[in-house]
C-alpha positions in Angstrom: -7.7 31.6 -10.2 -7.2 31.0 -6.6 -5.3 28.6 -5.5 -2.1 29.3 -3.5 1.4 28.8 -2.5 1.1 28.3 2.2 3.0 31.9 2.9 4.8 28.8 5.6 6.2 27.1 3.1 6.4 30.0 0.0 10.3 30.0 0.1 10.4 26.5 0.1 8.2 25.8 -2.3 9.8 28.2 -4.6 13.2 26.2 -4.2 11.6 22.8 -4.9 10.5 24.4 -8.4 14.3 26.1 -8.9 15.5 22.6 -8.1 12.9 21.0 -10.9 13.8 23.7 -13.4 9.9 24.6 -13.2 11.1 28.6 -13.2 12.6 28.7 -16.7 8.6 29.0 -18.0 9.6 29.3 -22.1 11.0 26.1 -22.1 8.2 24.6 -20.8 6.2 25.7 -24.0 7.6 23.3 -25.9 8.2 19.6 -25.9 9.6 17.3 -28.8 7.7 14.3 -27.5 4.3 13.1 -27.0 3.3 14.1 -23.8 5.6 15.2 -20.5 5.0 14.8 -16.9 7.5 17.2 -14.7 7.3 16.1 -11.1 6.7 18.7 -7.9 9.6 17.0 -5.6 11.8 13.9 -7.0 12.5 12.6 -3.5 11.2 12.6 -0.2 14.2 14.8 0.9 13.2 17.5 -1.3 10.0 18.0 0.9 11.5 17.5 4.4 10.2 20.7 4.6 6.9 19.3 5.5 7.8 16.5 7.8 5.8 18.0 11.2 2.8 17.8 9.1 0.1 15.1 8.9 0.2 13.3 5.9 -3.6 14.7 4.2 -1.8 18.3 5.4 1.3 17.7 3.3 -0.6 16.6 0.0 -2.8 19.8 0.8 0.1 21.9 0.6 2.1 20.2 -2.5 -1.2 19.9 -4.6 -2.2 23.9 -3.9 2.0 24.7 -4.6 1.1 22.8 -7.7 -2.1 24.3 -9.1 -0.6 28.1 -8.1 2.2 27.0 -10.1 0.1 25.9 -13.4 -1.7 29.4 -13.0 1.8 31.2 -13.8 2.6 28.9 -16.5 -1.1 29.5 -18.2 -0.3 32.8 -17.6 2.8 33.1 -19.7 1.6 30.4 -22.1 -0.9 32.8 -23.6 -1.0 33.5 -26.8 0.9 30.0 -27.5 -2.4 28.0 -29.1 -0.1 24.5 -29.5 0.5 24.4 -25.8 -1.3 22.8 -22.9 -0.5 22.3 -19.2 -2.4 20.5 -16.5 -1.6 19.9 -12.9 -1.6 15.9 -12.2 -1.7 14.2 -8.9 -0.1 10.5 -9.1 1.3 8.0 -6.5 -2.5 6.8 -5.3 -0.3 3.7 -4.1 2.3 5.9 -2.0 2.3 7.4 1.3 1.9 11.1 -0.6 0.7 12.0 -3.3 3.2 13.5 -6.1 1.7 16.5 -8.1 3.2 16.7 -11.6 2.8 19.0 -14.8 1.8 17.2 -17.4 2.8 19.2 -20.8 1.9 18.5 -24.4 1.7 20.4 -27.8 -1.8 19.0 -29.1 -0.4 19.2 -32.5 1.2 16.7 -31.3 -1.9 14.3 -31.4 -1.7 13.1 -27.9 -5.7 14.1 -27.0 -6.4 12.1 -29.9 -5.9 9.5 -27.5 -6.1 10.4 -24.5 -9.5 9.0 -22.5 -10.4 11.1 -19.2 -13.1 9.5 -16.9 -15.4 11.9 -15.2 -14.2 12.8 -11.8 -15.1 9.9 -8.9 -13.2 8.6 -6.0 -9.5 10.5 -6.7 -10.9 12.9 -8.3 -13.0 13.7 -4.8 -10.2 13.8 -2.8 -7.8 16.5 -5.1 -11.1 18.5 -5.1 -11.4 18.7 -1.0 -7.7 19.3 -1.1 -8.3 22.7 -3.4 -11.2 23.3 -1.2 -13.7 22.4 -3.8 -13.1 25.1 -5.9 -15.2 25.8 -9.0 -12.6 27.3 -11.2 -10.6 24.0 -11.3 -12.0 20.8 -13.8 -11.1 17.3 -12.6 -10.8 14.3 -14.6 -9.6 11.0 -13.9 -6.9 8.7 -16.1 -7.1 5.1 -15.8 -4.9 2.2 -17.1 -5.9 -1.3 -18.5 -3.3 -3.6 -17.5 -2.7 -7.4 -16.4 -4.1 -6.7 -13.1 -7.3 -4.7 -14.7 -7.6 -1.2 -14.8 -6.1 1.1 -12.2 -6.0 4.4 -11.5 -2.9 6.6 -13.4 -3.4 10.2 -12.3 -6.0 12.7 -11.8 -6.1 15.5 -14.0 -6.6 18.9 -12.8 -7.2 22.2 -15.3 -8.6 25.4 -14.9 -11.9 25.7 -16.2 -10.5 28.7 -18.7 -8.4 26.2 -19.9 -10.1 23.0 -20.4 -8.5 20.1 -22.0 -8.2 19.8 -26.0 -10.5 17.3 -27.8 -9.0 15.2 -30.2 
């Protein structure tokens, strides 16, 4: 796996997750719900941090802190078979873009489901922001709703890890 934490940003990066409770890794194993979605940063003051950069720059930098993340999780969810973790990327709609771990036990009988659309538009732009690496799958999530379908999040997971079927 190769995607990284910017050595600029490392110590601040590692605060947002302190901050987010993303450190405490066992916890994160299990979830008494259907699905969960732990955001990166809960408000723009959290990243500050990151204010001198251009906007593409910034959602570079959070999606990479992101997917490094996920690969420590994986890491010390092996050997736990009723656990999955993907990196998310929501707020299409915003002026950044909010990576997110999205957590579920399949036991749970959330994949059964859950409908992922091959990647396309979003899924293009979290790919150039990981620099089109091969060991990450992308997916996209879209909603029906009043105003049509839109859009929820993109799905990212390591291609070791691919998501459950149903």
């Amino acid at each position: 796996m190769s995607a990284g934490i910017d050595p600029r940003f490392r110590d601040d990066i590692e605060r947002l997750l302190a901050d987010g409770d993303l450190l405490d890794l066992d916890p994160l194993l299990s979830y008494d719900g259907y699905f969960d979605e732990l955001p990166l940063f809960a408000t723009y003051a959290q990243i500050a941090f990151l204010d001198g950069l251009p906007p593409a720059e910034r959602d570079r930098v959070l999606v990479r802190a992101a997917v490094a993340h996920l690969e420590r999780i994986l890491a010390h969810a092996a050997g736990h078979p009723d656990f999955f973790c993907a990196v998310t990327v929501t707020g299409w709609d915003e002026p950044l873009l909010v990576p997110r771990f999205w957590r579920a036990n399949p036991s749970r009988g959330v994949f059964e489901y859950l409908r992922l659309s091959p990647p396309a538009g979003a899924a293009a732009v979290v790919a150039g922001l990981l620099g089109h690496d091969p060991d990450y799958v992308l997916h996209e999530d879209f909603l029906d709703g009043p105003g049509g379908r839109r859009l929820a999040r993109v799905f990212v997971t390591h291609v070791d890890h691919p998501v459950p079927s149903a």
